[in-house]
C-alpha positions in Angstrom: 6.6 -43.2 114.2 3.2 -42.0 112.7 3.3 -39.1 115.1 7.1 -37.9 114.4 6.2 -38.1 110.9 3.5 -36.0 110.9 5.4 -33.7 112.9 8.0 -33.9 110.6 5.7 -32.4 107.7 3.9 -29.9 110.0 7.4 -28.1 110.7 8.3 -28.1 106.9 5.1 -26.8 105.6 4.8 -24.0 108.7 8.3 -23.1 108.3 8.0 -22.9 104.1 4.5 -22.8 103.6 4.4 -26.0 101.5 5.6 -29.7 102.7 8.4 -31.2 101.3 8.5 -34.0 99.2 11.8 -36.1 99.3 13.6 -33.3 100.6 12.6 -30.8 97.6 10.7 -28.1 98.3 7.2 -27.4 96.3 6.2 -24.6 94.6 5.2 -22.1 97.1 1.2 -21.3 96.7 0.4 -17.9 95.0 -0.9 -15.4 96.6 -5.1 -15.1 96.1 -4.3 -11.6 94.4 -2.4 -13.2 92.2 -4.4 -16.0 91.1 -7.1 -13.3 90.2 -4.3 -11.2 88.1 -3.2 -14.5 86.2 -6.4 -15.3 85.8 -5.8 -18.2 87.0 -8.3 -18.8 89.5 -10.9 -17.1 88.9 -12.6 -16.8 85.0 -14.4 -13.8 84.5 -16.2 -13.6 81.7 -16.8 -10.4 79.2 -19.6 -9.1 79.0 -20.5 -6.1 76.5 -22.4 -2.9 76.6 -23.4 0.0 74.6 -21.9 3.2 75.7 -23.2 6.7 74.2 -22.5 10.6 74.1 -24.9 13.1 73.5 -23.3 16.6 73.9 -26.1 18.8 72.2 -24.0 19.0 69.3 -23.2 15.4 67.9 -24.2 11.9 69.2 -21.6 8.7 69.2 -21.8 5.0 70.3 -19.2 2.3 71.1 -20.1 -1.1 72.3 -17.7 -1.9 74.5 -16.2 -5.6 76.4 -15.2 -5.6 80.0 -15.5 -8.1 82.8 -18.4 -8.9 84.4 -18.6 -7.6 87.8 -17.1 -4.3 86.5 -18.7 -0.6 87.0 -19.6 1.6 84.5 -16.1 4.1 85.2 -14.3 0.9 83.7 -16.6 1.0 80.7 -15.7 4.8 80.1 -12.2 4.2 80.5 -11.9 1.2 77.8 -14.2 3.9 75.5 -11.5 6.6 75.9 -8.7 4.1 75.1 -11.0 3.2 72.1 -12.1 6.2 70.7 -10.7 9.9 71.7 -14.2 11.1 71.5 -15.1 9.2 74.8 -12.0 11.1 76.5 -13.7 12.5 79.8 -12.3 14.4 82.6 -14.3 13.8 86.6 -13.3 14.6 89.7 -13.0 12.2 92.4 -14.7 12.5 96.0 -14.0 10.0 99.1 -17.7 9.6 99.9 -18.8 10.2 96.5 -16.6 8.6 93.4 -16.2 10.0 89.9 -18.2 13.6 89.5 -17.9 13.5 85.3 -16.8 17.0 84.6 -15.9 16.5 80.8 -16.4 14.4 78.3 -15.0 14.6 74.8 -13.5 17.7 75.6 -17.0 18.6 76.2 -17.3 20.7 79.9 -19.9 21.2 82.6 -21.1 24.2 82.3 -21.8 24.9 86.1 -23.2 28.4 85.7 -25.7 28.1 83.3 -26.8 25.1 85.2 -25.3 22.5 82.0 -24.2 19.3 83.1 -23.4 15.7 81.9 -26.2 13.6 83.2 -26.3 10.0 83.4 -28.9 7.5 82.2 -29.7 3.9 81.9 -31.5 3.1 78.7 -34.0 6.6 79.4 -33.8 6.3 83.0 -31.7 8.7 85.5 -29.3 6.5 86.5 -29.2 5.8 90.5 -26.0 5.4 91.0 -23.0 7.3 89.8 -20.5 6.0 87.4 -17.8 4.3 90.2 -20.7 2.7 91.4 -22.9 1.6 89.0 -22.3 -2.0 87.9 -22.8 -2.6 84.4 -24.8 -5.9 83.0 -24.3 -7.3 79.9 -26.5 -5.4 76.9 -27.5 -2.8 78.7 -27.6 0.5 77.1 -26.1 3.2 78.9 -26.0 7.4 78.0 -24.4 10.4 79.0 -26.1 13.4 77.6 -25.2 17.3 78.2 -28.5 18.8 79.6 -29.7 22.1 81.4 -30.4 21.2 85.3 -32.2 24.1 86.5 -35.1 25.6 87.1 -37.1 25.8 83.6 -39.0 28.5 84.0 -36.0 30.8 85.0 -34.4 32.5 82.5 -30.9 32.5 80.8 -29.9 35.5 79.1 
């Protein structure tokens, strides 16, 4: 009897993927993707960083909230949503991620060596922007600087 029983609920959960209960079906199980997009599951918590442009011009900061575990191309993102100043344009490589191209309507300028460099508190950053996981009160910069050669001139 134990043994047909058993059985018994084996076949109903393989062939619904839950048992049944009195001859009602449970709730089938959600998916793990979709325990994470509920939020269900799995509580990430916010953490918040300082984001800031420096385009030779002007210089502006947001402090911006995302979840922890996130990289720094979701910090610009929630930035540009924020404020239209943080707007920014990249270009997207397999092998590499995000190239950064443009930010607050700001461009590269690729032959006068000019380009958007990317820094972690007053360090070069290591990692590029789709990359680089942010940590919570870190300070993080993109500034608009000349790449080349200095002693070469640009007239």
């Amino acid at each position: 009897m134990k043994i047909f029983i058993l059985f018994t609920l084996l076949v109903n959960f393989a062939s619904s993927g839950s048992p049944s209960v009195k001859g009602k079906m449970q709730q089938k199980p959600m998916k793990f993707s979709e325990l994470m997009w509920e939020n269900k599951f799995l509580k990430f918590s916010d953490i918040t960083v300082s984001y800031t442009v420096e385009n030779g011009e002007e210089t502006y900061s947001i402090n911006v909230s995302v979840p922890e575990g996130s990289v720094f191309l979701t910090v610009m993102e929630r930035a540009a949503e924020l404020d239209e100043r943080f707007a920014f344009e990249c270009k997207f490589f397999e092998s590499l991620g995000c190239f950064v191209e443009a930010i607050g309507g700001v461009w590269n300028i690729p032959d006068d060596e000019i380009y958007w460099m990317f820094y972690i508190y007053d360090e070069l950053s290591p990692l590029g922007v789709s990359s680089l996981v942010v940590l919570n009160g870190f300070e993080y910069t993109f500034s608009l600087e000349y790449t080349g050669n200095p002693s070469v001139s640009h007239t």
